[in-house]
BADRENDREN-521878 format. One line per 10 residues: number of its first residue (from 1); their letters; for each residue x negated, y, z negated of C-alpha. Coordinates in steps of 0.05 Angstrom, whole numbers, plus 5000, padded with zeros to 4 digits. Each point is the difference from the previous one (the first is absolute). Layout:
<rs>
NUM = A = X Y Z | ... .
</rs>
This chain:
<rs>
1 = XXXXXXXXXX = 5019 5613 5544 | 5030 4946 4955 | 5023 4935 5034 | 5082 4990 5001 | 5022 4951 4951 | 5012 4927 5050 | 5077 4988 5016 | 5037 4972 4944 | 5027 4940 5038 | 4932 4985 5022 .
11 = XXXXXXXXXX = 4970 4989 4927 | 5068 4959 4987 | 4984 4951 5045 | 4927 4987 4986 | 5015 5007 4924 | 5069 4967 5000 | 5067 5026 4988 | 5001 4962 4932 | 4944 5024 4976 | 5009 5075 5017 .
21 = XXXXXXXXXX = 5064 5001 4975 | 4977 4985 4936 | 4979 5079 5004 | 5050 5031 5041 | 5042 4981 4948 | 4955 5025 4951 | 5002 5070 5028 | 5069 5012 5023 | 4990 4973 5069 | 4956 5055 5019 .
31 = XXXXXXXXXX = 4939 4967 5040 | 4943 5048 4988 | 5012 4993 4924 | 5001 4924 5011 | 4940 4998 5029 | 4964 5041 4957 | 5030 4959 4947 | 4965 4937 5040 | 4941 5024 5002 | 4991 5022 4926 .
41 = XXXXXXXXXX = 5023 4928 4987 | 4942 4970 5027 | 4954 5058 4984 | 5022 4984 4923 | 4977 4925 5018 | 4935 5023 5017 | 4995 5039 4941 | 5020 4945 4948 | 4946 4948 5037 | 4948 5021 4948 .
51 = XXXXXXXXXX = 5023 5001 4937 | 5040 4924 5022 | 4941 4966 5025 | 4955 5024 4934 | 5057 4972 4971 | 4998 4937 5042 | 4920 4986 4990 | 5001 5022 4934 | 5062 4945 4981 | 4970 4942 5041 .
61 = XXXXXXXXXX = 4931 5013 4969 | 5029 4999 4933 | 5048 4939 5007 | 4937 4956 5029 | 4968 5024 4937 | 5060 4963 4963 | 4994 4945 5043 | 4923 4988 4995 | 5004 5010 4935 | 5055 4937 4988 .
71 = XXXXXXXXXX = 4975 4943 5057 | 4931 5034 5016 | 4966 5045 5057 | 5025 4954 5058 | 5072 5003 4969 | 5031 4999 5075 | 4982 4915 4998 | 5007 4976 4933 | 5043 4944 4976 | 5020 5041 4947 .
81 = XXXXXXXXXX = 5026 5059 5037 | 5032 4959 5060 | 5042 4960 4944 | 5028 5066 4970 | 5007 5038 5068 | 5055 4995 5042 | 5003 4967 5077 | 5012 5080 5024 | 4931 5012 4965 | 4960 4945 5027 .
91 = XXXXXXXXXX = 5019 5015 5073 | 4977 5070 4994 | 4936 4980 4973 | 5001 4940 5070 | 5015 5056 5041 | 4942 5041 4974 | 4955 4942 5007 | 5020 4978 5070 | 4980 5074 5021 | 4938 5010 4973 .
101 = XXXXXXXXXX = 4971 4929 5032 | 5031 5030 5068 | 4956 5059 4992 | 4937 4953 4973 | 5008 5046 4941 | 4973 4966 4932 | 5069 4979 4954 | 4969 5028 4936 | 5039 5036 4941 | 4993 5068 5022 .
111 = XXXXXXXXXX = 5026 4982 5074 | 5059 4966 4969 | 5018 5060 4951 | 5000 5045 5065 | 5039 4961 5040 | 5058 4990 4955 | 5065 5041 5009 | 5021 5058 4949 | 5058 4944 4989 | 4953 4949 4977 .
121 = XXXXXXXXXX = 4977 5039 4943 | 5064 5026 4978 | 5032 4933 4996 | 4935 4971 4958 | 5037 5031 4943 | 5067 4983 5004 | 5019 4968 4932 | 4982 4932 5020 | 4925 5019 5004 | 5011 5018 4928 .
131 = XXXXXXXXXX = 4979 4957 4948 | 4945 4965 5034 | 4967 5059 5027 | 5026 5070 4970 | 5019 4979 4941 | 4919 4988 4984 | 4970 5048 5056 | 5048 5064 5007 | 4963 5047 4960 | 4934 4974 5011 .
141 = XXXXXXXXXX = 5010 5001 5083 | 5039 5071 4989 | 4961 5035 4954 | 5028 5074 5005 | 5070 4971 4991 | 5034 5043 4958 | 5025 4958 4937 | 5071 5022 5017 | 4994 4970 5069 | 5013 4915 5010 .
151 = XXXXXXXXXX = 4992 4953 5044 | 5072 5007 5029 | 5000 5076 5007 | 4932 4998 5028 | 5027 4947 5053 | 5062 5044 5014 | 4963 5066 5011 | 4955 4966 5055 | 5062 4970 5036 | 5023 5060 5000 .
161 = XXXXXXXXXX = 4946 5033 5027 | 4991 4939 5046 | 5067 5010 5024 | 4984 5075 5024 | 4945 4980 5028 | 5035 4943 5045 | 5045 5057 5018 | 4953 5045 5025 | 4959 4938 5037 | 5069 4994 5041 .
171 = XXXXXXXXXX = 5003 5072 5007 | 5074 5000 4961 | 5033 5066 4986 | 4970 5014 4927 | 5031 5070 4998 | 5059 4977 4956 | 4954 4977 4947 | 4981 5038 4941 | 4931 5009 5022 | 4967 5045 4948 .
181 = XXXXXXXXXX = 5015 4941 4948 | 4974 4947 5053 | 4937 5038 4995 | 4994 5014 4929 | 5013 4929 4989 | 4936 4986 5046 | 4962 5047 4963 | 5017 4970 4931 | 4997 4927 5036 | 4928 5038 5021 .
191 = XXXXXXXXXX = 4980 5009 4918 | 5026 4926 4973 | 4949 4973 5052 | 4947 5046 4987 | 5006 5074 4983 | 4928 5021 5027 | 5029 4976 5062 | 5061 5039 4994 | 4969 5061 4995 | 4950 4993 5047 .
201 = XXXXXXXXXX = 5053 4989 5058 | 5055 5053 4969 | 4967 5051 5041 | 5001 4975 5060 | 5066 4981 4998 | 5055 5045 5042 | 5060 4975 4990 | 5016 5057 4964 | 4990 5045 5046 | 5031 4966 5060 .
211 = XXXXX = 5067 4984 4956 | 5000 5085 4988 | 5005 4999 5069 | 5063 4972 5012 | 5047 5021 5055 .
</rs>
C-alpha cells in the first residue's frame, strides 16, 4: 500500500510559505503538482552536480596553470601576484591558509587550489587579470580553447555556470531556467577545458533524463 502524500500545510511550515509558493504558483495553486514540481527541482540539482564540479576542477586546475605559469608554482604568495590581485583575492587565499594550519594540514599548492571557491577562479580572469597574465598565458594554460573563444567569453561562460551552481547550493527554484542550454553550455564549457574529459563524463551525466521528466 502506497503511503498518503503528508498534509500540505504541514510541508508549508517546515519548507516555508515563501518558498513553496514559488511552486504553487508555478502550477496553478494545485499542491500535489507543486510538490512534484519541488522535488524535480532539487532532483535536477542533483543531476547537474557532475557535469558543474568537472567544470569547477577542471577551471581551477587550468587557471593555476595560468597562474604558475606567470609568478611560479607557489603563485598563491608571490609579490608579483599579491600586487596585481585584489584585497577580495588575498583574503580568500588567508582564509584558506588559516584553515589548513587549524587542521595541521601542510599549506602547499595543491591544498590551496582545493580550497579556493568556484568564485575565486572565475574572477582570476576578469579583464584586469588581462595583460599581465592572459594576455601571455591564455592559450598556453587553456589549450583546447577553441580559437573563437577569449578570455572574456571564457570568463562569462563560467560565471554563468557559477551562478547555477550557487543556485542549486541554496537549493533556489531553477525550474524557470532554460536548463537544456545550462547544460549544453557545461558540456561545451566541459570540451574548452579538455574534450577527453568531456566525453568521458557525458555518459554519466542525467540531466537529460531527469529534465524529460518534468511534471
Amino acid at each position: 500500500m502506497v503511503n498518503p502524500p503528508p498534509p500540505i500545510h504541514a510541508l508549508t511550515e517546515i519548507i516555508s510559505p515563501l518558498r513553496l509558493g514559488t511552486y504553487l504558483n508555478a502550477s496553478g495553486h494545485d499542491p500535489e503538482r507543486a510538490l512534484n514540481l519541488y522535488l524535480w527541482n532539487a532532483k535536477m540539482g542533483e543531476a547537474f552536480h557532475i557535469p558543474i564540479q568537472a567544470v569547477e576542477v577542471g577551471l581551477r586546475n587550468r587557471v593555476s596553470d595560468g597562474l604558475q605559469a606567470a609568478f611560479g608554482n607557489e603563485w598563491w604568495r608571490d609579490n608579483g601576484y599579491l600586487r596585481v590581485a585584489i584585497n577580495r583575492r588575498h583574503d580568500d587565499i588567508e582564509t584558506v591558509k588559516r584553515r589548513l594550519a587549524s587542521q595541521n594540514r601542510p599549506v602547499a599548492t595543491g591544498q590551496i587550489i582545493a580550497g579556493l571557491s568556484f568564485g575565486f577562479w572565475v574572477s582570476m580572469l576578469d579583464g584586469r587579470y588581462n595583460p599581465g597574465i592572459w594576455g601571455a598565458h591564455l592559450r598556453a594554460a587553456f589549450p583546447d580553447l577553441p580559437r573563437s573563444v577569449d578570455r572574456r567569453k571564457l570568463r562569462d561562460r563560467a560565471g554563468n555556470i557559477a551562478d547555477l551552481r550557487n543556485r542549486i547550493s541554496h537549493h533556489e527554484p531553477i525550474f524557470r531556467r532554460n536548463l537544456s542550454r545550462d547544460y549544453s553550455q557545461c558540456m561545451e564549457m566541459l570540451h574548452w577545458l579538455c574534450p577527453e574529459k568531456a566525453n568521458w563524463i557525458k555518459p554519466h551525466c542525467r540531466v537529460p533524463a531527469v529534465l524529460r521528466q518534468k511534471p
